[in-house]
N, C-alpha and C positions, 0 to 999 in steps of 0.2 A: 077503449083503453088508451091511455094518456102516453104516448110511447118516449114521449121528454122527460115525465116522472123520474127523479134524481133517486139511485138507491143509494142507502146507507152501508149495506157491505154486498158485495161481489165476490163473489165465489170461483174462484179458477182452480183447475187441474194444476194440479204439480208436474214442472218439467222435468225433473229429476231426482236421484237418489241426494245431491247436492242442494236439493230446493230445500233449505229446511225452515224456513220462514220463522225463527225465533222471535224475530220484532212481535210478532203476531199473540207470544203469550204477556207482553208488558197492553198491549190494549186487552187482553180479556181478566186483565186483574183485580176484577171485580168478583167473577167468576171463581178464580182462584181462590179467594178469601173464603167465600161459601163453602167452597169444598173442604177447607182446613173448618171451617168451625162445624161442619157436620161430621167430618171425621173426629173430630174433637166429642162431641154431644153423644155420637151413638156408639162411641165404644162405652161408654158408663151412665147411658140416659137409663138402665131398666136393671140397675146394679145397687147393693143395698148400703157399698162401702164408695161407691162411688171414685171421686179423683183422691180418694187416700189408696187404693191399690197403688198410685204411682209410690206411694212410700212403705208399702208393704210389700208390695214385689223385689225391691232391690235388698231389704233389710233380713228379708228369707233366704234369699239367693246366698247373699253374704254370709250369713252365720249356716248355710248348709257347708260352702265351702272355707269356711272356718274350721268347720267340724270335722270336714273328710281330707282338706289338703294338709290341714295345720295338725289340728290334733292326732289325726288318724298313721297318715303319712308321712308327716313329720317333714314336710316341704318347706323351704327356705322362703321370708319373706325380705331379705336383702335388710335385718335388725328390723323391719319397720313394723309399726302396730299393725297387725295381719289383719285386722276388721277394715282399717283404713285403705289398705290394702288392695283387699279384694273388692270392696265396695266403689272406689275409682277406676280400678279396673273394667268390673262390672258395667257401672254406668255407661263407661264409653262404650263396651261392645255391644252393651243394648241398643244404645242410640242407630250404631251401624247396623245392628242386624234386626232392626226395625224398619229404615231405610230401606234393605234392602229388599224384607220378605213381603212388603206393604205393597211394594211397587214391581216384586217380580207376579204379582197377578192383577197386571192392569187390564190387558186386552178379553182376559176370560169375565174376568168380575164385571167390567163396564159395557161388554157385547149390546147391550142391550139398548142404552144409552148413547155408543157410539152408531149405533145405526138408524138411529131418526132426528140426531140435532147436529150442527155442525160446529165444532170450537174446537180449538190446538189441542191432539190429543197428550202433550206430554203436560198439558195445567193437570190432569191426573195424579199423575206421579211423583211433580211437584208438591201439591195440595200433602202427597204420606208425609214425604220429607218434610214440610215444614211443620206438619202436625205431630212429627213425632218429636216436635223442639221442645214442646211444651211438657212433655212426661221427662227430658232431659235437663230441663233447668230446674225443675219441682226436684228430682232427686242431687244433686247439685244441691239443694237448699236443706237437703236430707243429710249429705256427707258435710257441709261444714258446719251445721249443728255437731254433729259427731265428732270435727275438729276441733271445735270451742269446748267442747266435752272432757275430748281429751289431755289439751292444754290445759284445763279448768285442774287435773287428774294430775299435772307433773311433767306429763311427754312433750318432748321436742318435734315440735313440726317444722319444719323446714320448707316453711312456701317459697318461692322466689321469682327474678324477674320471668322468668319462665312463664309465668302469668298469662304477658302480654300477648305471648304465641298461641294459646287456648282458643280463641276465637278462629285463627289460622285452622287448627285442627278440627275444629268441629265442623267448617265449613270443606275440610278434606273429606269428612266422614260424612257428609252426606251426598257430594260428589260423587264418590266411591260406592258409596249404596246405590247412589240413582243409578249410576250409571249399570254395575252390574246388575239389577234389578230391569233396566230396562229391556238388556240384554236375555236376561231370563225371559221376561214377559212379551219379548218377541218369538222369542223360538219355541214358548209353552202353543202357540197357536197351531204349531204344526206338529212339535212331541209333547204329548201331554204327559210321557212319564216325569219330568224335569220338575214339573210341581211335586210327584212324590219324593223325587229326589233331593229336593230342596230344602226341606229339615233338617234330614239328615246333613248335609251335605255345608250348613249353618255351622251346624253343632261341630262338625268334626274340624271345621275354617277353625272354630274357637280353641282348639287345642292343639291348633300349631301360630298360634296367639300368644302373647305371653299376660292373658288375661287371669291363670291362676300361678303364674310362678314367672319369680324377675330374670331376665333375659341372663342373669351373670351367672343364674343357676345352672344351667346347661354346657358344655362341652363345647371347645371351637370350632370342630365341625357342624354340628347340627344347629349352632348359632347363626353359621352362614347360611344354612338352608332358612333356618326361619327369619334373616332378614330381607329375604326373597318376599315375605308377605308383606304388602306395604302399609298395614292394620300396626307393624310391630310397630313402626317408631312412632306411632301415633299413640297407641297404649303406654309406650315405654315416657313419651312426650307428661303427659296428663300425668302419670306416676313424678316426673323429675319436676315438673313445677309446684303442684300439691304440696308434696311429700318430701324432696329432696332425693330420691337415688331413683337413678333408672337413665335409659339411655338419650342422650340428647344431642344427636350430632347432621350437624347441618345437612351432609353426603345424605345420609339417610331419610330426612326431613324432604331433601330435593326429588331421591330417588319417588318414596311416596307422589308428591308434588307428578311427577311426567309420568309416571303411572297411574294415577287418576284422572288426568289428565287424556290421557292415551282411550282407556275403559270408555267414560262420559263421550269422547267422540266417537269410539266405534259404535257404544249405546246410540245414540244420536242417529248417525247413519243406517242401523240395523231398526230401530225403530219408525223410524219414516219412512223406508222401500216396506215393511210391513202393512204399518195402517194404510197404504192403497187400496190393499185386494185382502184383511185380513177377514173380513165378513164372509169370504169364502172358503171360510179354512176353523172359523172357531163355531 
């Protein structure tokens, strides 16, 4: 054996909870691409409607709660066309709780994968996040057909510079997915009821959301509780530059900002003392 032979990569032990070697996933982003176009391929490779579910899921969603908050219940949409409404709403919270539920079952789904090849295990949970861009700017493509619709109809839309902050927040929204997702998908290795609880647990995050009804609708006390969640000024964000009403204030926009912030690093930290020894445990 040639013991000068130059290797290509070397593999060291982590010295620490602090080791987190992020450099490490911009060299495997080759890697990473693969994984988003197979995430991509096999949710709709062996489906008969294929990538028009991304335009029929939000357009159901939307006219169920058209049906049950608007008509039924008689919920305020703050005057705005209540299809628009809910449908911007919708969109955003999907994106996030896509993000999130994609990536809170990394370590169980990929066990198999993480224990005979060696690559940065968080290109995983990256690869959901970015793949769930692409069923997020397809319906995007969905609401403002439906704006051009509406304006076509009479209605006042009121986009504005608000605009420019969009991109800001969708890169909050998937920060905030990974990171609570990552979080999930560490601690599912050791309690596996978290996965069952995790639906649920989705669903009920949405309804202290102001994804079916606008923040002004509500009472000043429990206004404050819900802008405890840092999802609201993000929903509330997407709603004011769209649409024109909903809430848009800086304080709020930061609070979000150092609480995703906060999430993605403890994510971070809790998922890298895991993948040491998580082979012993999933």
């Amino acid at each position: 054996m040639n013991n000068s032979q130059d290797w290509t990569e070397i593999i060291k032990p982590q010295k620490g909870i602090f080791d987190l070697r992020l450099y490490e996933i911009w060299r495997y982003r080759d890697l990473l691409m693969i994984l988003v176009r197979r995430d991509f391929v096999s949710i709709y490779k062996q489906t008969i409607l294929g990538p028009l579910w991304y335009f029929i899921q939000p357009l159901l969603t939307t006219l169920m709660m058209y049906v049950v908050f608007t008509k039924i219940a008689g919920i305020s949409t703050d005057g705005l066309q209540p299809i628009l409404f809910y449908m911007i709403g919708n969109i955003a919270w999907a994106y996030f709780a896509s993000c999130l539920t994609k990536t809170s079952n990394t370590f169980i789904a990929n066990a198999g994968v993480f224990g005979k090849v060696y690559f940065p295990r968080l290109v995983v949970p990256l690869s959901n996040t970015i793949s769930s861009l692409f069923a997020f700017f397809t319906q995007l493509i969905l609401f403002f057909a439906l704006v051009i619709y509406y304006v076509w109809q009479g209605f006042e839309i009121n986009m504005n510079i608000g605009l420019l902050v969009i991109p800001y927040f969708i890169i909050l929204m998937a920060l905030l997915g990974l990171g609570m997702g990552i979080i999930i998908s560490s601690l599912t290795t050791k309690y596996r009821d978290l996965a069952f609880l995790l639906t649920f647990g989705v669903q009920l995050f949405m309804y202290i959301t102001p994804v079916i009804y606008p923040i002004s609708s509500i009472g000043r006390n429990l206004q404050k509780i819900i802008m405890l969640n840092p999802m609201t000024s993000i929903i509330e964000g997407f709603r004011y530059a769209f649409l024109g009403t909903g809430m848009f204030e800086f304080s709020q926009i930061l609070y979000s900002t150092i609480f995703t912030i906060f999430v993605l690093f403890i994510g971070i930290l809790i998922f890298n003392k895991v993948e040491q020894n998580f082979m012993d445990t999933v």
